[in-house]
N, C-alpha and C positions, 0 to 999 in steps of 0.2 A: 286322472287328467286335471280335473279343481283342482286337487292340492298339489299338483304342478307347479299352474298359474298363480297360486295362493303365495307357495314359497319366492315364484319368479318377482310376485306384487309386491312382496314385504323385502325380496334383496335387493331389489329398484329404492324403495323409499330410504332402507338405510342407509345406500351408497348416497342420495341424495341429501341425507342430513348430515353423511360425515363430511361431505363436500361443504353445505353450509357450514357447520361449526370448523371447520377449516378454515374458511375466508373469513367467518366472525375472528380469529385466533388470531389469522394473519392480520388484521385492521387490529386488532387491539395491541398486538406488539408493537408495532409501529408506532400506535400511539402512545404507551410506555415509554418507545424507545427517544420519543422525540421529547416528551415532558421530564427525564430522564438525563436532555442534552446539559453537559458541563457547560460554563459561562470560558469563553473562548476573548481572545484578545480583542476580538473585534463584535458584530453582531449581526453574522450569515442570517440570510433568509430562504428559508425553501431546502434547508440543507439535512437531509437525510444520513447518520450515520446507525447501521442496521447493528443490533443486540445479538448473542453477545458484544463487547468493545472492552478494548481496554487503553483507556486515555488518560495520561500523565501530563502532568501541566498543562493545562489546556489555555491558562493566560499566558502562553509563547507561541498558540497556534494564532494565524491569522485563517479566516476561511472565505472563500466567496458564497456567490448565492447558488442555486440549485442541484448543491452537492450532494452525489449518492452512493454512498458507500457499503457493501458488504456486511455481512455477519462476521466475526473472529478478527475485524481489526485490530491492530495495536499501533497506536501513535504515541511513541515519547518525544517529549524536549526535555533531555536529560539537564542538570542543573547540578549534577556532583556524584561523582564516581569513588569507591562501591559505594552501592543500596547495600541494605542488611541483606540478602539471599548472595551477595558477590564478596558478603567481610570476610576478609582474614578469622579463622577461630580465634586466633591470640592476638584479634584487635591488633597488629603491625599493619606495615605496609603502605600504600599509596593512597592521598587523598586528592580526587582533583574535581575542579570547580570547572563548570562550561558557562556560557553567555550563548543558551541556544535559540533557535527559531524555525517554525516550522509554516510555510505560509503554501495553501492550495487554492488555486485558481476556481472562480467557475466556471460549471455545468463540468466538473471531474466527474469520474464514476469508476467504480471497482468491482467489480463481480464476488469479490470477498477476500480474506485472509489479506491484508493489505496490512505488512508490517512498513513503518518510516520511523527512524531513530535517527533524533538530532544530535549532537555536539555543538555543532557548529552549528549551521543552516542548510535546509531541505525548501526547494522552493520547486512547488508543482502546476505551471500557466496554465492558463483557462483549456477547459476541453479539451485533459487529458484522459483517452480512455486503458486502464488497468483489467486485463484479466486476475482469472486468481492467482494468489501464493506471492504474489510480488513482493520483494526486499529489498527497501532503498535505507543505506546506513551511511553514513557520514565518517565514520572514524572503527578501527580494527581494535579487536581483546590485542595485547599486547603478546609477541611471543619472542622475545629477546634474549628471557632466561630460559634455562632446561632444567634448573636443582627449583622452580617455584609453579605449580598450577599457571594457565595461562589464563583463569577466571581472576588472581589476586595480582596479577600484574594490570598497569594502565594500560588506559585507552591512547592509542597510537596513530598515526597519518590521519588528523582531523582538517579532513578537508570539506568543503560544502558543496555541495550537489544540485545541480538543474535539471530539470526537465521542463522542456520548452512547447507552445501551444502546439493541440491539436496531436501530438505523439500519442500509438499504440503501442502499448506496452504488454509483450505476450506473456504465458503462464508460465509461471517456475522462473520468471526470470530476478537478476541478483543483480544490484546497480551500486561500485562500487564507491568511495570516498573520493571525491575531486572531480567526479562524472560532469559533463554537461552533454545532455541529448538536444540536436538541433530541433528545432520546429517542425513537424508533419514528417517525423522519422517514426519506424517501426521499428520495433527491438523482437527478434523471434521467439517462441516458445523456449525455457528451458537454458537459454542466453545469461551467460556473465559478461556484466558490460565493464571491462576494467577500466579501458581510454574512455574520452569524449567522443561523439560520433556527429557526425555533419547533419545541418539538412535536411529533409527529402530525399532520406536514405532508406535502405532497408540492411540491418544489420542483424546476422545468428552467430552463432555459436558459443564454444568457452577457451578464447577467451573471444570477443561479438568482436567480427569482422564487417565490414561493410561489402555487399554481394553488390549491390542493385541501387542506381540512383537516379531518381527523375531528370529525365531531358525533356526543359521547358519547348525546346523546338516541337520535337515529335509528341512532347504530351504523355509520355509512357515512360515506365521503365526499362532503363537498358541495363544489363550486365558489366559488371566491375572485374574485368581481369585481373589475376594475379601479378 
């Protein structure tokens, strides 16, 4: 019965120290990750981007303050198409130059995997919240020929992209070149957003329809017939 209790006393204390040196871990990545931050176009305060990250040109990012971003991000403002991992082996091919920009509002936040690739311009207003996996791109791999990889041909429909204050943006979803999401719209889980989408909507699917749109009278959501 003691060495019961004995065993029960010392698997209490472990679970308690893996708990502490857990939170010491957590508090210390964070501080890495923040001492760590790329010098960005401007000079956010409070702005949290979580490790791993992967951040290209960060002098085309503008960011605001109190931003919190996820583990696995990827932020590019591309600046010239291919990079070495997209060359031609026989150095041929297309070379193209962008003028991009990538500018996020405050108090954003992402739950994680938050890829955004610029071309052109990616612009994300204050108090947007992102679940994970979200992919906002600006311009398409080219697929015009069929005798050439679609990795060695350009980048095609470079158009710039909105997303506007206060929208929730669900998981898995794909926001396509030329998009603008109105203001206090929802994008549903799993959602490709090919068109722009209004207002104080609620839009799903692939390709994201709008279902459901606030009526300021009654204060709620009503249903959007076909």
């Amino acid at each position: 019965m003691m060495l019961k209790i004995i065993n029960q006393l010392i698997e209490t204390m472990f679970k308690k120290i893996g708990i502490l040196i857990g939170c010491h871990s957590l508090k210390y990545q964070a501080i890495v990750a923040q001492k760590l931050m790329p010098r960005f176009a401007n000079n956010p305060q409070n702005t949290n981007i979580d490790l791993p990250r992967n951040i290209v040109n960060p002098d085309r990012m503008f960011l605001g303050n109190d931003i919190n971003i996820g583990p696995n991000s990827l932020l590019i403002a591309l600046t010239g198409y291919p990079g070495p991992t997209m060359q031609h082996p026989d150095k041929k091919g297309i070379k193209q130059t962008f003028d991009s920009k990538i500018s996020i509002g405050s108090r954003v936040t992402s739950t994680g995997q938050l890829q955004v690739a610029a071309m052109s311009e990616v612009i994300i207003e204050d108090d947007v919240m992102f679940a994970t996996n979200v992919n906002i791109t600006d311009g398409f791999h080219g697929y015009t020929r069929i005798d050439e990889p679609y990795k060695y041909q350009e980048i095609i429909n470079i158009k710039p992209i909105t997303i506007k204050q206060g929208c929730w943006i669900g998981q898995n979803v794909v926001i396509f070149p030329g998009v603008t999401i109105g203001e206090m719209t929802i994008i549903g889980a799993n959602s490709v957003v090919t068109k722009s989408i209004p207002s104080r909507c609620i839009a799903v699917g692939a390709p994201a329809k709008v279902i459901k749109k606030w009526d300021e009278d009654k204060e709620c959501w009503m249903g959007v017939s076909d």
